[in-house]
C-alpha positions in Angstrom: -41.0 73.4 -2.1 -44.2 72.0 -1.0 -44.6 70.0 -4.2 -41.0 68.4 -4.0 -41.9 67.8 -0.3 -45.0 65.6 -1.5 -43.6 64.1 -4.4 -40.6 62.5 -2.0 -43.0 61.6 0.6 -45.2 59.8 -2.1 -41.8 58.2 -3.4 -40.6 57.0 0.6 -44.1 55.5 1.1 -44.1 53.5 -2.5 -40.4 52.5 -1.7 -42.1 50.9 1.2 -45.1 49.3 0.1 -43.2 47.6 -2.6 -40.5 46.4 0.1 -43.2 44.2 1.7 -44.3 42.7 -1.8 -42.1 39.9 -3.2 -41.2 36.4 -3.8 -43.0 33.4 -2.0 -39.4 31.6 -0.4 -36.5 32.9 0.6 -33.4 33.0 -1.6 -31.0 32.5 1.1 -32.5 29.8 3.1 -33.0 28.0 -0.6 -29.4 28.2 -1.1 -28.9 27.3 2.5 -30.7 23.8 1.8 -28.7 22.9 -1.2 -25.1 23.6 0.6 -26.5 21.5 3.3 -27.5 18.3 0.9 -24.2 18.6 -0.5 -22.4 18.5 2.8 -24.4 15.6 4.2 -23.7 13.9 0.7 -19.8 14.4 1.3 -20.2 13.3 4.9 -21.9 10.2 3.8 -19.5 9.4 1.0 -16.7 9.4 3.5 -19.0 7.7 6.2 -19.1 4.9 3.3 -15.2 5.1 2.7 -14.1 4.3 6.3 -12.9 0.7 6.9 -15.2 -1.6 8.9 -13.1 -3.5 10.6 -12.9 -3.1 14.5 -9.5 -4.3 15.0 -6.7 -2.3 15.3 -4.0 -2.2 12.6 -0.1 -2.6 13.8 2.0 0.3 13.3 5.0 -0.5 11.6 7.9 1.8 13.3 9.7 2.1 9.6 6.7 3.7 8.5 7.1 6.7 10.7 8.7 9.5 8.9 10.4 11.9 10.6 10.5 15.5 10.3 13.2 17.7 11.3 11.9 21.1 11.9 14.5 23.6 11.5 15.7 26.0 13.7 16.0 29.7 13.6 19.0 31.3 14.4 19.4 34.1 16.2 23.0 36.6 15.8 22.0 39.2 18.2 22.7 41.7 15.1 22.1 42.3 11.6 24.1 41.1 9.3 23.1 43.6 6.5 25.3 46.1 8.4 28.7 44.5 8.1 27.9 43.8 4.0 29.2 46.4 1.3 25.9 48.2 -0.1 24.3 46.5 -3.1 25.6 43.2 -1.5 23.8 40.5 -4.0 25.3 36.9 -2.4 23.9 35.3 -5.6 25.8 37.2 -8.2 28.0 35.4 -10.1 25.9 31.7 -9.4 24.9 30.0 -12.4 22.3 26.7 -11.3 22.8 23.4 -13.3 21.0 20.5 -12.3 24.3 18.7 -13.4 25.9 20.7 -10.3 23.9 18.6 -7.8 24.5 15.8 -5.8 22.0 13.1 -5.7 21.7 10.8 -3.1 20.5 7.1 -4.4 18.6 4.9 -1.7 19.8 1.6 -1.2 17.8 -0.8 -3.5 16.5 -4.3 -2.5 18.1 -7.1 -3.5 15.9 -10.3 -5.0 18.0 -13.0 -5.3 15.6 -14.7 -7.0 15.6 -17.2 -4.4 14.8 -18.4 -1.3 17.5 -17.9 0.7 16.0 -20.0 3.8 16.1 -23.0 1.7 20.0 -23.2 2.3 20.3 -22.5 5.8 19.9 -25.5 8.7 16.6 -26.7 10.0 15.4 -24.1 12.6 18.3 -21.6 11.7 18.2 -18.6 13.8 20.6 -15.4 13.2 19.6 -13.5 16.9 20.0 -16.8 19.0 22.3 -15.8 22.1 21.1 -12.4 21.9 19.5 -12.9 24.8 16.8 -10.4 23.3 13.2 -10.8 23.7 11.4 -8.8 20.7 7.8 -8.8 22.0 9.0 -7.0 25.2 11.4 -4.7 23.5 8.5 -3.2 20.9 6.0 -3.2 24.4 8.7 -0.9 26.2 9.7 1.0 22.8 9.4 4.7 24.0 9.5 6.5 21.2 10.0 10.0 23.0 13.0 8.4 24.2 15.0 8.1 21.0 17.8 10.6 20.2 18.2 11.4 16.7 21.8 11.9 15.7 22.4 14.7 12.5 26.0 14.2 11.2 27.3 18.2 11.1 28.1 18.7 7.7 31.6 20.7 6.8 30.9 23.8 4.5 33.2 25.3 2.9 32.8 28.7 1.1 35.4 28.6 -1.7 36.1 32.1 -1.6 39.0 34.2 0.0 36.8 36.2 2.3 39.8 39.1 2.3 38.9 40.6 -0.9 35.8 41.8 0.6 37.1 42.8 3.8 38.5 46.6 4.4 42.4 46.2 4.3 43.4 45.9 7.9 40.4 44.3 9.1 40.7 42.7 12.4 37.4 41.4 13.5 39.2 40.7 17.4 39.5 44.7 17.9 37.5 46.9 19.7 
């Protein structure tokens, strides 16, 4: 016992001694110097990539794009109990990119000409509109802008009967 006692204590103390030897630098802070040069060289390449002009770009209010966020819509109940068990809503669909409807923006039209050259000297389309443009982009609000969304009809294309209970009034009690 004393002998195993001796021979872990000499192994604890050697553990130790060699602890406190090792390598001139640390490993970390090494590591630590060559993440920062890399971030100060990205910080620098952007510095570089930033425009040096000091006036202030127009915004252009077509540019703006507008996101609808979506909203969630609450039931007040789960819909998962009023559908048959096993209930797959996508059973049956078959997807073709032939079956979709694509919506083509409106192109712009080149003439190929000048279309000022064939109107009167000092032609104007918005004279008598009594509409001052510099004024009406200064009061813009654009907080104050409704957005209209055109309800879209939907229609299901299934008799909803054959998967109702016979006798199913959904007015009862």
């Amino acid at each position: 016992m004393k002998k195993t006692s001796v021979i872990a204590g000499i192994g604890i103390l050697s553990l130790g001694i060699l602890s406190f030897t090792g390598k001139g630098h640390c490993q970390k802070s090494t590591e630590n110097r060559e993440s920062e040069k890399i971030s100060a060289d990205i910080q620098q390449s952007f510095r570089n990539s930033l425009p040096t002009e000091t006036n202030p770009t127009t915004l252009n209010i077509d540019e703006i794009a507008y996101v609808e966020l979506e909203e969630e819509i609450v039931l007040g109940f789960d819909t998962a109990d009023y559908l048959p068990l096993g209930f797959n809503a996508y059973k049956g669909m078959v997807f073709d990119l032939n079956d979709i409807d694509y919506v083509e923006l409106e192109e712009e039209i080149d003439l190929g000409f000048d279309t000022a050259d064939y109107l009167p000297e000092g032609f104007n389309a918005y004279e008598g509109m009594d509409l001052d443009l510099q004024l009406a982009l200064e009061e813009l609000d654009l907080n104050s802008i409704n957005y209209i969304e055109e309800e879209e009809v939907i229609e299901l294309d299934f008799n909803t009967r054959k998967y109702l209970p016979k006798g199913f009034d959904p007015y009862a009690k």
